[in-house]
N, C-alpha and C positions, 0 to 999 in steps of 0.2 A: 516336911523336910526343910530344913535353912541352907541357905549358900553354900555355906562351910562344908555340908556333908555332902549336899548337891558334886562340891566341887572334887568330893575324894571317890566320891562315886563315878563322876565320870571321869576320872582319871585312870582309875580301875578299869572302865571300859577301854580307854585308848591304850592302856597298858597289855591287855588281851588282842588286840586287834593287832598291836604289831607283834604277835607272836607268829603273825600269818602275814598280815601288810606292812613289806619295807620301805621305809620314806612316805610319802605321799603326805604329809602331816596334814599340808591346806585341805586336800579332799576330804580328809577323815573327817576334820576340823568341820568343815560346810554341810558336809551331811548331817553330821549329828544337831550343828544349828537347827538345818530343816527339818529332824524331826522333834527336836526342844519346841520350836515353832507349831508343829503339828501342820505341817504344810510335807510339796513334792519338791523333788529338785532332779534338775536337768544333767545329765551327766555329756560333757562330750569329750572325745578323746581320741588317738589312734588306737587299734584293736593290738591285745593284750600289756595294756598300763592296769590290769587287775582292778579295772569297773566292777565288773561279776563276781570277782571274789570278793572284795570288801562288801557287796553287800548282804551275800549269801553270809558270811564273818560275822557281820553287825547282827543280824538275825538269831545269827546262833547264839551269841554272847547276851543276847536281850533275852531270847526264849521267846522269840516270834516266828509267829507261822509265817513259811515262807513259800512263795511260787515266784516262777520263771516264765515268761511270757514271751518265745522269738518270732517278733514281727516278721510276715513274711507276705507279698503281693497277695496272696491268694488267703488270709485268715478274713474270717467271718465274726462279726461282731455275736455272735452264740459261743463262740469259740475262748473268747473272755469273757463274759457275761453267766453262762451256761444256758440250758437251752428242758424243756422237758421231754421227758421219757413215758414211752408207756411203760406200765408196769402191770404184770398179772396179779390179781389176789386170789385167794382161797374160794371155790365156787363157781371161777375160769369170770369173773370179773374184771376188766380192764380200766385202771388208773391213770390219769398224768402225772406222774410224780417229776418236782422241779431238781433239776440235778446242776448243782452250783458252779461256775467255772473258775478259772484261776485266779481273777479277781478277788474271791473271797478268802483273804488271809490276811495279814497285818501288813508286813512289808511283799509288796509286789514289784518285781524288777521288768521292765516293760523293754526288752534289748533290740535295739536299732526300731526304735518307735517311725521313725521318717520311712521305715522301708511298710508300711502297713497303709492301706488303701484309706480315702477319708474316711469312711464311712465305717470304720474299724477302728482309727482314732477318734470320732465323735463319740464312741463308744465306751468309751476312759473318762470323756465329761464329764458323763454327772455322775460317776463312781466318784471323778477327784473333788469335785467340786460339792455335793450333794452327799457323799459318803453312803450310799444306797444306787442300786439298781432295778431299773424297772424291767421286766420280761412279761409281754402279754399287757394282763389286766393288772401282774399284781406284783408290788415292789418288795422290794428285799433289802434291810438294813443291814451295812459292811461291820462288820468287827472292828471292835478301837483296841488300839490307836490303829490309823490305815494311812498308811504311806505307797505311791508309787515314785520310784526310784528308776525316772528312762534316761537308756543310752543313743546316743548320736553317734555315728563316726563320719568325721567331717572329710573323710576322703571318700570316692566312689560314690556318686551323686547319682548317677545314672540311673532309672528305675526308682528313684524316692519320691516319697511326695511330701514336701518341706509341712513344718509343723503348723496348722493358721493361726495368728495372732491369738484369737480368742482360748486356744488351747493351750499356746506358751505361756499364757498370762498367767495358769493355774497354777504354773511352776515356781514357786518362792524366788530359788534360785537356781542359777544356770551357773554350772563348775567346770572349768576348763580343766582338762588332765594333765601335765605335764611328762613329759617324760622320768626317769630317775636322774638321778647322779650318778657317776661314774664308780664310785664306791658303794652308794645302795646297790645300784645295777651288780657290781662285784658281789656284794652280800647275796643277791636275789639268786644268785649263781650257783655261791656255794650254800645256799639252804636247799635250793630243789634240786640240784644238780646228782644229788646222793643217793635220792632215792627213800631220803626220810622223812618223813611225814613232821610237820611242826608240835608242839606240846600240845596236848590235847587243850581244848579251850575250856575255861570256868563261865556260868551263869552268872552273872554280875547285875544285872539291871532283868526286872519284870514289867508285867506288861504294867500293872497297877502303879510301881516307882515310876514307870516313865510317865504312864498320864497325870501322877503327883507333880512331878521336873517339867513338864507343860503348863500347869497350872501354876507352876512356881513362879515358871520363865516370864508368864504374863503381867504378875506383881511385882516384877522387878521396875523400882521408881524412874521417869526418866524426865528432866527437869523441862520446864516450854521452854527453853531458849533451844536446848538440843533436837527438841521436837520441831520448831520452827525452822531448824537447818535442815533438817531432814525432807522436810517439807519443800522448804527452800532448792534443793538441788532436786528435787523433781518436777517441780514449776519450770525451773530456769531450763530442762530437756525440751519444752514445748514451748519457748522463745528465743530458741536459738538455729533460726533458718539457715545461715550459712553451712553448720553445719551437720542439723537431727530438723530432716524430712517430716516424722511423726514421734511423738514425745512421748513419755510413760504417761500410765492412767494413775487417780489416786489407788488403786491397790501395790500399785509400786512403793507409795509413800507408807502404806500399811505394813506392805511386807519390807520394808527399809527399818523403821521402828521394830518390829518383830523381831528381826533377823540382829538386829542392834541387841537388846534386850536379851536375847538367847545368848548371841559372843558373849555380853557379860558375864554372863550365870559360869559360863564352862571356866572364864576366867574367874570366878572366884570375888566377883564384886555385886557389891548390893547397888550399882547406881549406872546408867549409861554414858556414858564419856563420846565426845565427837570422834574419839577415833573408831568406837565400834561405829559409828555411820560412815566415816569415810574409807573403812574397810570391808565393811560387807554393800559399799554401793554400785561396786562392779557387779559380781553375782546376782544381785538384786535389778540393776537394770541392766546388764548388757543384751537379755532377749527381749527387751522392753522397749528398744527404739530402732528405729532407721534411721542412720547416715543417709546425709544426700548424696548424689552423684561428685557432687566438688570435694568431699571430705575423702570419698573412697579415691577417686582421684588424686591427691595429694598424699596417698597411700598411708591414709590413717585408719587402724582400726578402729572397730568398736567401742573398745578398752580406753585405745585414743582419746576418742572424741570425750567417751566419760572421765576422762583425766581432766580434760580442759574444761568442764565442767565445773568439777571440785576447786 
């Protein structure tokens, strides 16, 4: 597949998506990076900005298997994973047969990941990281492409257990939700407000196209000078005390070039340009470092600090 058709293809997707998803362009926009990337992303928001729907949406319109996963205090890492069964055979023989859990599908939507015990988010590691699951003695390789797509909601803290560094990291990117506008919000009104159901969705993109659009996104050229900026503003997170505590890792730098590389393709260009780094360097690192106490202090955010950055 070439750019060119890459880029009518995915237009086609975002042309379907908003037949269901009003506004939100940047969110559509960063997902679909994250899965050109073949990486996860972090979703956080206040509860119904249509997290859940856009990615149940994107699923459909790809034709990927999809599951829903609500983290909750009390889930058990068999609970995602799956867990074995006995099973009887002919003869009154008794089996363990492995019974797979909602893990295994293409896109998995992991919703309010914070609210789920560690030991239940260590359990998503090496599904996100490894792309297989071990149960017992014996592992189990996930289906590609395999995206998890988790939600946060940054209100009602009480009862979560924050994400560990080492688990954030696996997240490409972290996408802030915005609220709508005044006018999409009006639209968002009078489309559900009726009682009618949106145009049925078209199949636009397969699983095969997409892992084709992943391997595209990868040979897309990107010059050393662009590469050494990229590099350069992830360095410069881990020398700047006054105001980043602890600095991104190089896989910050990997998934910055990545996620660089991906914006290109959807735009429509054979070459990386500094502004896809300096627009996908927020999502890329804002779960990737600590502000110091003097920065939050002087009531900068995260976004903040990586402004002053660039």
């Amino acid at each position: 597949m070439k750019v060119v058709e890459a880029k009518k293809t995915l237009d086609r997707v975002f042309s379907e998506v908003g037949k269901v998803i009003v506004g939100q362009e940047e969110m559509v926009g960063e997902v679909m990076i994250a899965l050109l990337a073949d990486s996860h992303a972090l979703l956080e928001g206040y509860p119904g900005l249509a997290k859940t729907l856009l990615v149940k949406t994107m699923s459909d319109v790809m034709e990927l298997k999809f599951s829903r996963i609500q983290n909750t205090p009390d889930l058990m890492p068999s609970d995602i994973t799956g867990t074995y069964i006995i099973e009887e055979t002919t003869g009154g023989k008794r089996n363990f047969k492995f019974q797979p859990g909602p893990v295994f599908a293409n896109m998995v939507l992991a919703d309010e990941i914070n609210r789920a015990t560690p030991k239940t988010q260590s359990a998503m590691l090496e599904a996100m990281q490894e792309r297989q699951v071990t149960v017992g003695n014996s592992t189990y390789p996930l289906d590609r492409p395999f995206f998890v797509l988790a939600t946060q909601n940054p209100i009602e803290q009480e009862g979560t257990y924050p994400l560990p560094e080492a688990q954030s990291d696996r997240f490409l990117l972290k996408i802030n939700v915005s609220y709508p506008t005044f006018q999409e919000e009006l639209e968002i009104v009078n489309r559900y407000s009726e009682g009618a159901d949106p145009a049925g969705l078209k199949v636009v993109l397969r699983k095969k196209e997409l892992i084709d659009l992943q391997r595209l996104t990868r040979s897309i050229p990107i010059a050393n000078d662009i590469k050494k900026y990229a590099v350069d503003i992830v360095t410069k997170t881990r020398n700047n005390p006054k105001l980043i505590e602890y600095g991104a890792s190089p896989r910050a730098s990997l998934g910055l070039v990545l996620s660089a590389k991906a914006r290109a393709l959807m735009n429509g260009r054979k070459y990386v340009s500094k502004d896809d780094i300096k627009n996908m360097a927020l999502p890329v690192l804002r779960h990737r470092i600590v502000p110091t106490f003097e920065a939050e202090r002087s009531n900068l955010t995260v976004d903040d600090v990586i402004k002053k950055v660039l």
